[in-house]
C-alpha positions as CSV (number, residue, x, y, z in Angstrom):
1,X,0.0,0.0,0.0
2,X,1.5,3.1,-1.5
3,X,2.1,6.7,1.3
4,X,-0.9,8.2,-1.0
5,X,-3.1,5.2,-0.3
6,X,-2.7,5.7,3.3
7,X,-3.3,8.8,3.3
8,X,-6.8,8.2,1.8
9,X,-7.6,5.6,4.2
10,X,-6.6,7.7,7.3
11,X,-8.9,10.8,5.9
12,X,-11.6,8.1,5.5
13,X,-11.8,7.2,9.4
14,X,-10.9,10.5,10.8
15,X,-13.9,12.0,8.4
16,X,-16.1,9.1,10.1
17,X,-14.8,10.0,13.7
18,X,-16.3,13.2,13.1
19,X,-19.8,12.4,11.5
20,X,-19.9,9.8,14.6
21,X,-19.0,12.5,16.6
22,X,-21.6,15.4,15.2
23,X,-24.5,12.3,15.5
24,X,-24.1,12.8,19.3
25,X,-23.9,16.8,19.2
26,X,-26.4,18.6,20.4
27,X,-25.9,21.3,17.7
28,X,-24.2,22.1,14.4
29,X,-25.1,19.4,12.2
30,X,-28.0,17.6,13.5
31,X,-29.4,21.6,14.0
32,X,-30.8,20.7,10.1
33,X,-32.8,18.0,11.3
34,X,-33.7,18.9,14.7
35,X,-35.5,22.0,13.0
36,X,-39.0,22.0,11.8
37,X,-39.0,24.9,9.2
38,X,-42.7,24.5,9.0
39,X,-43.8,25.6,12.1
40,X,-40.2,26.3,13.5
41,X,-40.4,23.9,16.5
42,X,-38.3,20.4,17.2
43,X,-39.6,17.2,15.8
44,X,-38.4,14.2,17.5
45,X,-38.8,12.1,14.8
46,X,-36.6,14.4,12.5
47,X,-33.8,14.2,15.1
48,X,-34.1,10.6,15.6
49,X,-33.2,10.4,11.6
50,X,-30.8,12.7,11.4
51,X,-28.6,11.0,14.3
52,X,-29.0,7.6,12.4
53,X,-28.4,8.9,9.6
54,X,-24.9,10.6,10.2
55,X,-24.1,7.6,12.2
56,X,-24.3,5.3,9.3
57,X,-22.7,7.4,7.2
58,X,-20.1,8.1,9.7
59,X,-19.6,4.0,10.2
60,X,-19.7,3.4,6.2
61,X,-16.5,6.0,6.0
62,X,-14.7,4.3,9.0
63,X,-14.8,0.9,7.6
64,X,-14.4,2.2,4.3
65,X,-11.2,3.3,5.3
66,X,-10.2,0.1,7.7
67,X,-11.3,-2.7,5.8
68,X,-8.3,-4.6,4.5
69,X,-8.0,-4.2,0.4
70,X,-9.8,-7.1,-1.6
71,X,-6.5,-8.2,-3.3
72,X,-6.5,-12.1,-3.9
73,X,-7.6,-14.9,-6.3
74,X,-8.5,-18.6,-5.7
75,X,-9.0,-21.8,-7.7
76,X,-12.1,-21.9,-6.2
77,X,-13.1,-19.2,-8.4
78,X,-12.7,-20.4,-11.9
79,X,-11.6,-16.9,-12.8
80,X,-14.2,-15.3,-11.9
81,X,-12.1,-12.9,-9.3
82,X,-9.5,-10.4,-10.7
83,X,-6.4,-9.2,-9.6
84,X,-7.7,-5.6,-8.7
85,X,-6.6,-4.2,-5.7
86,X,-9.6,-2.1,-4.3
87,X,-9.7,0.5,-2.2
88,X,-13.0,2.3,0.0
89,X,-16.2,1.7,-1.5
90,X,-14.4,-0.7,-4.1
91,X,-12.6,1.5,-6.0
92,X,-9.5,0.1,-8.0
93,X,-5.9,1.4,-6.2
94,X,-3.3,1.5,-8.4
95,X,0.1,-0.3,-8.2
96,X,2.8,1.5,-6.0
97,X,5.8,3.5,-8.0
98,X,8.2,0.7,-6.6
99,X,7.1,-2.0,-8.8
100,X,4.4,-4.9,-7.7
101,X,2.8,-5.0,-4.7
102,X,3.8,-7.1,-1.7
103,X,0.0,-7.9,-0.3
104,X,-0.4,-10.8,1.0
105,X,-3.4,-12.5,3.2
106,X,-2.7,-10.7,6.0
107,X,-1.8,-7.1,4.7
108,X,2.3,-7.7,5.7
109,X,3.7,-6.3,2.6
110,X,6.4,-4.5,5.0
111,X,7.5,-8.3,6.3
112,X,7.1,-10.7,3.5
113,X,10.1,-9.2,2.1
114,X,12.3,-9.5,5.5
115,X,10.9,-13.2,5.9
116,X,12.2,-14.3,2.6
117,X,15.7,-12.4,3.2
118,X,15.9,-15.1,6.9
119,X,14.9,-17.9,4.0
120,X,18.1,-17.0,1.7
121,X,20.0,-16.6,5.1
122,X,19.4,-20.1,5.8
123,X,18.8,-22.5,2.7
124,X,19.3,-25.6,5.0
125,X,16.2,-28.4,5.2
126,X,14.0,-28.5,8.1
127,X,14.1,-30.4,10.8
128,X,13.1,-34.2,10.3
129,X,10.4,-33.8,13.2
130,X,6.5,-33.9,12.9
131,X,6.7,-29.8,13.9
132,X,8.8,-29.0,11.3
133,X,5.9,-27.1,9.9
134,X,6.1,-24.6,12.1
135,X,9.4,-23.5,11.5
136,X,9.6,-20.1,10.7
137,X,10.0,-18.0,8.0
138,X,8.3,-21.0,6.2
139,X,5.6,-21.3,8.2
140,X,4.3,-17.1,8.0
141,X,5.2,-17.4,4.2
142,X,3.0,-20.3,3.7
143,X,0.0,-18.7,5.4
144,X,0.4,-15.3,3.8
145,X,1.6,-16.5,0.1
146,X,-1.0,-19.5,-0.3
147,X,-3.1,-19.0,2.6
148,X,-6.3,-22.3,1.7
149,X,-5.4,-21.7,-1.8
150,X,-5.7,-18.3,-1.8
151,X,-2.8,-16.4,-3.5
152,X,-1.9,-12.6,-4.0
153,X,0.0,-10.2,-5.8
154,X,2.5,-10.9,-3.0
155,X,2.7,-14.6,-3.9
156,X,3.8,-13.8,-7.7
157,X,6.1,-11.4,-6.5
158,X,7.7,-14.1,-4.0
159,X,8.3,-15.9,-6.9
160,X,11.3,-14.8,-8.9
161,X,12.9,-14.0,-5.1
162,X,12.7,-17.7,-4.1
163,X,14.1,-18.7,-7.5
164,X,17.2,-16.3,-6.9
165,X,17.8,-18.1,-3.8
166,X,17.5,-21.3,-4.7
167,X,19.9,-20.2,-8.0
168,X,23.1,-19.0,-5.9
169,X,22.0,-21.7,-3.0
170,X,25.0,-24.7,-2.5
171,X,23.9,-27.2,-1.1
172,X,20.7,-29.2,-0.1
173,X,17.7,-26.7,0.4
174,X,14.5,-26.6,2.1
175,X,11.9,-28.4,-0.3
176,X,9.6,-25.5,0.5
177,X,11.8,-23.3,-1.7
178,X,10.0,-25.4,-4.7
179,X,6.6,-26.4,-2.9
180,X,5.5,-23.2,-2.4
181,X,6.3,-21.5,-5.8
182,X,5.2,-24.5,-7.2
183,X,1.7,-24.2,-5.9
184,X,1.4,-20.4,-6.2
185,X,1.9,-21.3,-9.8
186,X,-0.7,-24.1,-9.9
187,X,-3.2,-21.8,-8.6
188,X,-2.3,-18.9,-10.7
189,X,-2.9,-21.6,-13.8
190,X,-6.3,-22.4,-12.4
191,X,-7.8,-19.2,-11.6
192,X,-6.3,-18.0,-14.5
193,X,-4.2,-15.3,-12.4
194,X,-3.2,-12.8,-15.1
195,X,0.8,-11.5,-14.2
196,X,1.2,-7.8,-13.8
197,X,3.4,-6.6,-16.7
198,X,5.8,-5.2,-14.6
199,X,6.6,-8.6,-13.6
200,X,6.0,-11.1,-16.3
201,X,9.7,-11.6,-17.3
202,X,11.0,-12.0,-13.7
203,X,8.5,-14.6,-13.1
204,X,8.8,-16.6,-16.0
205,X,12.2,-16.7,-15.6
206,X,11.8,-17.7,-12.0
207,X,9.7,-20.4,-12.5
208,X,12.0,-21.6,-15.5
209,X,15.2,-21.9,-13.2
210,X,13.2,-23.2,-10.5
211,X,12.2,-25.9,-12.8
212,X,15.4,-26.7,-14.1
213,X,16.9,-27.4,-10.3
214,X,14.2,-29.0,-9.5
215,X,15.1,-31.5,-12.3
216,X,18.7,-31.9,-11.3
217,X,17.6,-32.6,-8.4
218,X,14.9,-34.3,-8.3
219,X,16.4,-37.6,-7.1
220,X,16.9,-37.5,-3.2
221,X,16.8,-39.5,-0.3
222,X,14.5,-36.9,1.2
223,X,10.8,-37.8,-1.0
224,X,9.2,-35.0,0.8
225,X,11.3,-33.1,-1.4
226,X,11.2,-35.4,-4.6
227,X,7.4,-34.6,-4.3
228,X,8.4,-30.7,-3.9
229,X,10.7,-30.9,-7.3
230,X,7.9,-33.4,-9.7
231,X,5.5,-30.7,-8.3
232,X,7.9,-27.6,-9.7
233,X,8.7,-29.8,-13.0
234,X,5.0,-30.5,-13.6
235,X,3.6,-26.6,-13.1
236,X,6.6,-25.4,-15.5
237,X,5.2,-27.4,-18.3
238,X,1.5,-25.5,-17.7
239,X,0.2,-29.2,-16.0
240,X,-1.5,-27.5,-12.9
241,X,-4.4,-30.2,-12.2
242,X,-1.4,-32.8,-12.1
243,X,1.1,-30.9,-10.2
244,X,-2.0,-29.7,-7.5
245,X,-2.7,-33.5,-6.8
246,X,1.0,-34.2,-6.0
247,X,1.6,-31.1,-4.0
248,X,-1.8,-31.5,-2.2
249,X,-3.0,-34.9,-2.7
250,X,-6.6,-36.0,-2.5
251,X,-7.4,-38.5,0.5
252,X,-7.8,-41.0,-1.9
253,X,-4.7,-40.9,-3.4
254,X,-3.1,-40.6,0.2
255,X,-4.7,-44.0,1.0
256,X,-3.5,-45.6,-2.2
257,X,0.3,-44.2,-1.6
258,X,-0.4,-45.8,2.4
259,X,-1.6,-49.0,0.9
260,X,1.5,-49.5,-1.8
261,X,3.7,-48.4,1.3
262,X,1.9,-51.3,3.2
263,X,2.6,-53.6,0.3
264,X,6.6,-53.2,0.1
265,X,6.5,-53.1,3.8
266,X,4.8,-56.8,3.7
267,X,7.2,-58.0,0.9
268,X,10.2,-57.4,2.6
269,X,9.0,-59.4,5.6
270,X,8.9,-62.0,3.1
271,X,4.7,-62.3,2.3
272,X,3.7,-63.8,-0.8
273,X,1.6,-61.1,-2.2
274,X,0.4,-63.5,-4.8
275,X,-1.4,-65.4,-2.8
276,X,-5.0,-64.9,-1.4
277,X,-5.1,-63.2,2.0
278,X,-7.7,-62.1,4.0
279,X,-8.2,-58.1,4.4
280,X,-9.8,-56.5,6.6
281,X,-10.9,-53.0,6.3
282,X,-12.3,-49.9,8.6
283,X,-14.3,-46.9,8.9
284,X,-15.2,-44.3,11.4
285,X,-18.5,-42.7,11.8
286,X,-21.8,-42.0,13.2
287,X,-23.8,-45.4,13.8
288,X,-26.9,-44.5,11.5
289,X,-24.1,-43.4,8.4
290,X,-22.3,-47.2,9.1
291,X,-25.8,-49.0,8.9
292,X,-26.0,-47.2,5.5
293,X,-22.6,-48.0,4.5
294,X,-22.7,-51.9,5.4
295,X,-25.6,-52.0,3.2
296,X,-23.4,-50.9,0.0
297,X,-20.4,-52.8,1.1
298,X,-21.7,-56.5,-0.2
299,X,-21.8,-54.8,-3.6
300,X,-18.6,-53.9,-3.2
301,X,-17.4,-57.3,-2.7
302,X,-17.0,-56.6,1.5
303,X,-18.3,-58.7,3.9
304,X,-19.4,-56.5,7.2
305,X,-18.6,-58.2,10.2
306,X,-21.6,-58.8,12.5
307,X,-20.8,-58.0,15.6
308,X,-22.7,-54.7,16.9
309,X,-21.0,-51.1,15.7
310,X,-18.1,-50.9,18.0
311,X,-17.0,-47.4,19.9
312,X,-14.1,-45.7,18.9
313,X,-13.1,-44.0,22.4
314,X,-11.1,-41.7,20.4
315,X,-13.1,-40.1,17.4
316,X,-15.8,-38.1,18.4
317,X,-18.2,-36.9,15.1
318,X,-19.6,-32.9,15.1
319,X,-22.9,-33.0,13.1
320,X,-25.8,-30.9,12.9
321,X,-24.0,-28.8,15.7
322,X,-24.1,-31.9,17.7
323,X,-21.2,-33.4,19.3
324,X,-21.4,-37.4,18.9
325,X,-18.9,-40.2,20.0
326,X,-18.7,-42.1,16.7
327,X,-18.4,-46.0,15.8
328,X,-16.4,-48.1,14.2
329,X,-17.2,-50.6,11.4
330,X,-15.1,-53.5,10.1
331,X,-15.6,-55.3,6.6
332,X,-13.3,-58.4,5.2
333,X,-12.5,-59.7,1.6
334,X,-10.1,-62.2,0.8
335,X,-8.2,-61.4,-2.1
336,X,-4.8,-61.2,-3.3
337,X,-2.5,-57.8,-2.1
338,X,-1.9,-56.4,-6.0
339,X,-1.9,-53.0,-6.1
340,X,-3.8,-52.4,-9.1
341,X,-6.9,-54.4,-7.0
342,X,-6.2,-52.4,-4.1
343,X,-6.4,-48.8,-5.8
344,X,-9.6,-49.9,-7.6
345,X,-11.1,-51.2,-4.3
346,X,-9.9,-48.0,-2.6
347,X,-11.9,-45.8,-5.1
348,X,-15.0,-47.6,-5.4
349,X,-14.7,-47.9,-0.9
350,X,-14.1,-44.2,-1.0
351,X,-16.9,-43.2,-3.0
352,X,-19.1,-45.1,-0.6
353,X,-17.6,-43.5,2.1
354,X,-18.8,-40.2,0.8
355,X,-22.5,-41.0,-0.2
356,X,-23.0,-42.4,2.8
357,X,-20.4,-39.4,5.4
358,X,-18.2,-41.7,6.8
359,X,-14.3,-42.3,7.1
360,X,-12.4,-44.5,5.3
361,X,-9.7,-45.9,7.8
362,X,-7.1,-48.0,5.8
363,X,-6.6,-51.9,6.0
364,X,-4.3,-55.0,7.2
365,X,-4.3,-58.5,6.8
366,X,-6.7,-60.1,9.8
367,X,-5.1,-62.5,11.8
C-alpha cells in the first residue's frame, strides 16, 4: 500500500470520527434536522433520523477506510475474481511506484520481504520432526503467500525471489523453496491469475530456473522433497491439475500411496503377495451413516462383520451442531494384495464412504 493510499484511508476514518461524533452533538449538524422549518419547533422524529443517519454514514467511511483491500484470487473461483486491488467503497488502487505490490493475506507487505531475506539466510532443510511445519520464515510465508489456496500479488512477486535463492543456494535446500512456488503457480494456472506486466519476465524466468533445479535434483533420499521438485517440473510445463494432486493430494490418493507403502513393507518381511489373504478393512463414523454404508459394502465385494458397531473411544463426530462419540465398522474380503486391486477397491470404498459421510480408515491383513 502506496504513502498516498494511506493517506486516503486515514482521511476516510478521521472524516467518520467526526460524522460519529456530530451524531451525538447537540448542535451544528443535527441543528438541520432537529429543525421543523414549518412551524419552527423540534420534531423528534426528524432528530431521531438525522442522528441515524450521520451515524451510518459516519460508520460506512470508518470501515471504508479500515477494511483490508480485496486483493486475492482462488481456484475456487474459476476466474471469476480479478487481480484488482480495491480501495474504500471498491474502487480500484493502483500499483505502487516501486514495482508490484507485496499484499499478502494478512496485509504484511512491509515483512514478506524480510521473511524471505531469513529464507536465503538459511537454505538448510528443516528439521526431520513432525513440527517442522512450524518452523519459521516458512511457516508465516506459507500462510500469507498460499493461505487455503488463496494467492496474492504478493505470492507472484515471492516468486522470482525464491528462485534467486534457490539459484546461488550450494547445497541441499528446504523443499519449501519449490513447494510453495510451485503451488502459487498451480493456482495462478487455475484461476487464470493474469501476471502484472511489470513482472511477467522475472516470473517466467523464476519459475523456468526453479524448474530446471528441481530437475537436477529431483532424485533425493528426502521424498518429501522429490514430491516438492515433480510438483515444480509439472507446473513449468503448464500441467496445474497434475502438479496440485501431488503437491496437495486428495485422501484417496493418500490412502492408495499408504496402501503400496503397506505392500513393500509386507514384501520385505517375506509375504507372498500372490497369494490370497484375507483383508480386513475400517471406517469411522456416526452409527446410522455405518448401517447405511454396510448395506453398500456387499456390492462392493466386502463382507461386514456382524458384531454390533463398536465405539471408537477416540473419534468423536460434530454433526448438525451436535457433538457425537462415533463408531467403528469392520468389513473383510479375501483377495490377493496387488496393487492395481487395491487402488480400484480403494476408489469404489471411498466413493461409498462419501455417499453415505463416513471415514475410510485404511486396511491390514486379519489374523
Amino acid at each position: 500500500m502506496s504513502f498516498r493510499q494511506k493517506v486516503q484511508r486515514f482521511s476516510f476514518v478521521l472524516f467518520g470520527i467526526f460524522l460519529v461524533v456530530a451524531s451525538f452533538s447537540g448542535d451544528g449538524f443535527l441543528t438541520i434536522f432537529t429543525v421543523d422549518w414549518a412551524n419552527g419547533t423540534d420534531d423528534a422524529i426528524s432528530s431521531a433520523l438525522g442522528v441515524l443517519l450521520l451515524l451510518f454514514v459516519g460508520l460506512a467511511f470508518i470501515y471504508a477506510g479500515l477494511r483490508k483491500p480485496t486483493v486475492r484470487t482462488s481456484r475456487r473461483t474459476n476466474g471469476g475474481s480479478k487481480n484488482v486491488e480495491t480501495g474504500p467503497f471498491g474502487r480500484p488502487l493502483p500499483t505502487t511506484d516501486h514495482g508490484p505490490l507485496w499484499s499478502s493475506a494478512y496485509d504484511m507487505e512491509e515483512d514478506i520481504p524480510a521473511l524471505l531475506e531469513r529464507a536465503r539466510a538459511n537454505t538448510s532443510p528443516k528439521k526431520d520432526s513432525k513440527e517442522s511445519w512450524k518452523e519459521e520464515p516458512w511457516y508465516t510465508l506459507w500462510s500469507s503467500l498460499h493461505h487455503q489456496g488463496d494467492i496474492y500479488p504478493a505470492s507472484l512477486s515471492a516468486v522470482p525471489v525464491l528462485a534467486d535463492i534457490v539459484e546461488h543456494s550450494s547445497g541441499p535446500i528446504a523443499y519449501d523453496f519449490l513447494a510453495l512456488p510451485a503451488s502459487i503457480e498451480a493456482t495462478r494456472l487455475g484461476s487464470e491469475m493474469p501476471i502484472p506486466p511489470e513482472l511477467t519476465h522475472a516470473y517466467t524466468e523464476g519459475i523456468r530456473k526453479l524448474a530446471e533445479y528441481a530437475t537436477a535434483h529431483q532424485h533425493t533420499e528426502d521424498e518429501t522433497f522429490n514430491t516438492a521438485a515433480k510438483g515444480m517440473i509439472l507446473v513449468a510445463e503448464g500441467k496445474w491439475k497434475e502438479a496440485d494432486e501431488v503437491l496437495d493430494p486428495s485422501e484417496e490418493t493418500q490412502w492408495i500411496q499408504t496402501g503400496e507403502e503397506k505392500l513393500e513393507s509386507l514384501e520385505k518381511q517375506g509375504i507372498d503377495l500372490t497369494k490370497v489373504h484375507p483383508l480386513q478393512f475400517h471406517f469411522d463414523g456416526l452409527e446410522n451413516d455405518l448401517v447405511k454404508l454396510r448395506e453398500k459394502l456387499p456390492a462392493i465385494g466386502l463382507l461386514p462383520t456382524e458384531e454390533p458397531l463398536g465405539v471408537h473411544h477416540g473419534l468423536f463426530v460434530v454433526k448438525k451442531d451436535k457433538t457425537t462419540r462415533g463408531r467403528m465398522l469392520s468389513a473383510t474380503k479375501e483377495m490377493p494384495l496387488d496393487s492395481e486391486l487395491l487402488k480400484k477397491l480403494t476408489h469404489e470404498l471411498m466413493e461409498a464412504c462419501d455417499d453415505c459421510g463416513v471415514w475410510y480408515e485404511g486396511w491390514d491383513i486379519a489374523t
